[in-house]
C-alpha positions in Angstrom: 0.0 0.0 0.0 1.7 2.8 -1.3 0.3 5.7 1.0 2.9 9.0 -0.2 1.0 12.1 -0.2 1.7 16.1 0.7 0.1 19.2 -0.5 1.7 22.5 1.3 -1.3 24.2 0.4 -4.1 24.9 2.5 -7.6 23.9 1.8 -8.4 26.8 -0.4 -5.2 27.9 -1.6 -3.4 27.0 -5.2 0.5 27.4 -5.0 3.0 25.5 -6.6 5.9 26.8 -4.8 6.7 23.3 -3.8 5.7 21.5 -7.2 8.8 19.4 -7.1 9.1 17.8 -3.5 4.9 17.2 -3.8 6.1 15.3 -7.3 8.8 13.7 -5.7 7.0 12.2 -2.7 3.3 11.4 -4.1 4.6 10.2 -7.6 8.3 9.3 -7.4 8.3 8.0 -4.2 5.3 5.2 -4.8 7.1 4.4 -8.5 10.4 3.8 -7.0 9.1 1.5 -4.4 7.1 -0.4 -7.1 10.1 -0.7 -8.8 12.3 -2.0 -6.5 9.2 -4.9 -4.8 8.6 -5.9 -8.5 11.1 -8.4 -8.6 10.1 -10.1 -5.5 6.3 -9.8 -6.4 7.5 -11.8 -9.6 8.5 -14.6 -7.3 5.5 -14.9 -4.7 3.2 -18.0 -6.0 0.2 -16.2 -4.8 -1.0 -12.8 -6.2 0.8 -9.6 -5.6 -0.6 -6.8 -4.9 -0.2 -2.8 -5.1 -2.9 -0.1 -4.0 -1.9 3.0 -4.4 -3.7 5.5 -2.7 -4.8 7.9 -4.8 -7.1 10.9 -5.3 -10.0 12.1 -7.5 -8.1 15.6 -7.7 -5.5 13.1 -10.3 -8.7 12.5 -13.1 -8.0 13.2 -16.4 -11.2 15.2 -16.4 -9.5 18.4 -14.0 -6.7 18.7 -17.0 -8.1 21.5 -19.1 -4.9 20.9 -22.0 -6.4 18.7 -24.5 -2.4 16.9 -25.7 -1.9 16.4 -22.0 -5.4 14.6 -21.7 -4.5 12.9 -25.3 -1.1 11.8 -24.5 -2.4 10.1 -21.1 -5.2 8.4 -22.6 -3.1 6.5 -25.2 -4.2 2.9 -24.7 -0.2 1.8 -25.1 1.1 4.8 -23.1 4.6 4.5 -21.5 6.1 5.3 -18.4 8.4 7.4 -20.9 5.7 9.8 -21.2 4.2 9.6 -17.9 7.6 11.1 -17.0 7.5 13.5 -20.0 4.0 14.6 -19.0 5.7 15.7 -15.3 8.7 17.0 -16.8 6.7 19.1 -18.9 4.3 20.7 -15.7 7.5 21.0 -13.8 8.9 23.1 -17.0 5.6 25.1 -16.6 6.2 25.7 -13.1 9.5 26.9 -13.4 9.0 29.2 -16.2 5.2 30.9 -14.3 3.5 29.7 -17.3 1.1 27.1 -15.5 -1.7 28.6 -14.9 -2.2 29.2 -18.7 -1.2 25.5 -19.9 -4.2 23.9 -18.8 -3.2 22.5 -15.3 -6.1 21.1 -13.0 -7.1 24.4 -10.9 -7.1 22.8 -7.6 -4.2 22.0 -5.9 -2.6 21.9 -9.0 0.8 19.9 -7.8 -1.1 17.7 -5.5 -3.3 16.8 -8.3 -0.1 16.5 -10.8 1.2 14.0 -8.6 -1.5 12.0 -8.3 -2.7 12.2 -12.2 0.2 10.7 -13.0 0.6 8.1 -10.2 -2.9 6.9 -11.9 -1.5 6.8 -14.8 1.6 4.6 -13.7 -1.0 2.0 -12.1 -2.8 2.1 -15.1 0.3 1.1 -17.3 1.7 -1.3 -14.6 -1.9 -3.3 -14.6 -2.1 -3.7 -18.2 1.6 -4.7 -18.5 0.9 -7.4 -15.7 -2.6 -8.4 -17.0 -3.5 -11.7 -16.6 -0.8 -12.5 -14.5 0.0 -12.5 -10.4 -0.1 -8.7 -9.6 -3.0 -6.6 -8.7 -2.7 -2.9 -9.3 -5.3 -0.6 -8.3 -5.9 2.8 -6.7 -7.7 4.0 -3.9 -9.3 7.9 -3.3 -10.4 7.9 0.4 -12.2 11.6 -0.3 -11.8 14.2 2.0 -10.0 12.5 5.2 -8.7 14.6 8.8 -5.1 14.8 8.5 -2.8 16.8 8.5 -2.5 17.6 5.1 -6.5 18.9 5.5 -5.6 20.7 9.0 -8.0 17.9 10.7 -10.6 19.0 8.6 -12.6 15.9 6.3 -15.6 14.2 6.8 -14.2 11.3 8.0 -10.8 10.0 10.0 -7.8 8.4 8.7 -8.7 5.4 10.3 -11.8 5.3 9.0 -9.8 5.4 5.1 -7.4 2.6 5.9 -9.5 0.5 6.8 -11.5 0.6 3.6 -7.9 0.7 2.0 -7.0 -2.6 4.3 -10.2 -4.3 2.9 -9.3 -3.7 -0.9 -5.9 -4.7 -0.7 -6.3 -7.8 1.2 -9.5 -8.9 -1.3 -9.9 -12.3 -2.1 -8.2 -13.8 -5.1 -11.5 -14.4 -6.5 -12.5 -10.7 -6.0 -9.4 -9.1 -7.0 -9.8 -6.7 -9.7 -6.5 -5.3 -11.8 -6.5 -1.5 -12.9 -9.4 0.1 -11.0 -9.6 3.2 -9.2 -11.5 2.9 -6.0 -13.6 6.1 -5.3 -15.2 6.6 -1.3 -16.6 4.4 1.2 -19.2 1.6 1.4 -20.4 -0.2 -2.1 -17.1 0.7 -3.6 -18.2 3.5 -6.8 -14.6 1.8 -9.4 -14.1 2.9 -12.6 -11.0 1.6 -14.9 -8.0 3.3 -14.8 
């Protein structure tokens, strides 16, 4: 369960003065990880699996740029340009031009991050389809930590232990490439 995720923004604020370290911890972080466990999930005889956990804020639909929207939604996409598609919002951060590129509006790093962490499970569960590793994501919604100042409508208990259920599913159950929205009968879409 790959849990990574700061914002240093408050609830209703929109800076990307930290663009990089929120990139480096909510996306990097997670993909590194993955990388380095893959080669022991490869020689587990039961079913591996990853949950990464997630957020809504990462859709598709909050990018406003239609080539950033096109580029992610390429049903062979790469990791290649998953990493282009950071370098590139990283670019517009540095140069003051992000605002204008077609960003998501909220939290604009935060949801960066996690757009393309979505992406990477997306890629890693069609790579590993059909075989022993589970990828999926998880958005808990609004949850009181610290990243929220407490605020949420529900505690971070409450979020991993709907997070503890998915990941330890049955092998019957067990979906590959979902994106687990909430609380209760699970709303999933695809990846």
């Amino acid at each position: 369960v790959n849990n990574a995720g700061v914002s240093f923004n408050d609830i209703h604020e929109n800076s990307v003065e930290f663009a990089e370290t929120v990139i480096k911890t909510n996306f990097h972080g997670p993909k590194l990880l993955t990388e380095s466990l893959l080669p022991l999930f490869r020689l587990s005889p039961s079913i591996s699996r990853i949950l990464n956990i997630s957020s809504r804020l990462g859709s598709i639909n909050k990018v406003r740029n239609h080539n950033i929207k096109e580029t992610l939604q390429k049903e062979r996409l790469s990791e290649e340009e998953i990493e282009g598609v950071v370098k590139m919002f990283l670019g517009d951060v540095k140069e003051g031009r992000w605002e204008r590129e077609g960003w998501p509006q909220i939290w604009t790093d935060y949801s960066v991050s996690k757009l393309a962490l979505n992406a990477y499970s997306r890629v890693l569960a069609k790579r590993f389809e059909g075989g022993r590793l589970s990828v999926n994501c998880f958005c808990p919604g609004y949850t009181q930590t610290s990243m929220t100042r407490g605020q949420g409508t529900h505690t971070p208990d409450a979020a991993a232990e709907v997070a503890v259920s998915l990941a330890l599913l049955p092998p019957h159950d067990l979906p590959t490439g979902h994106f687990f929205l909430g609380f209760g009968p699970y709303n999933q879409s695809r990846l």
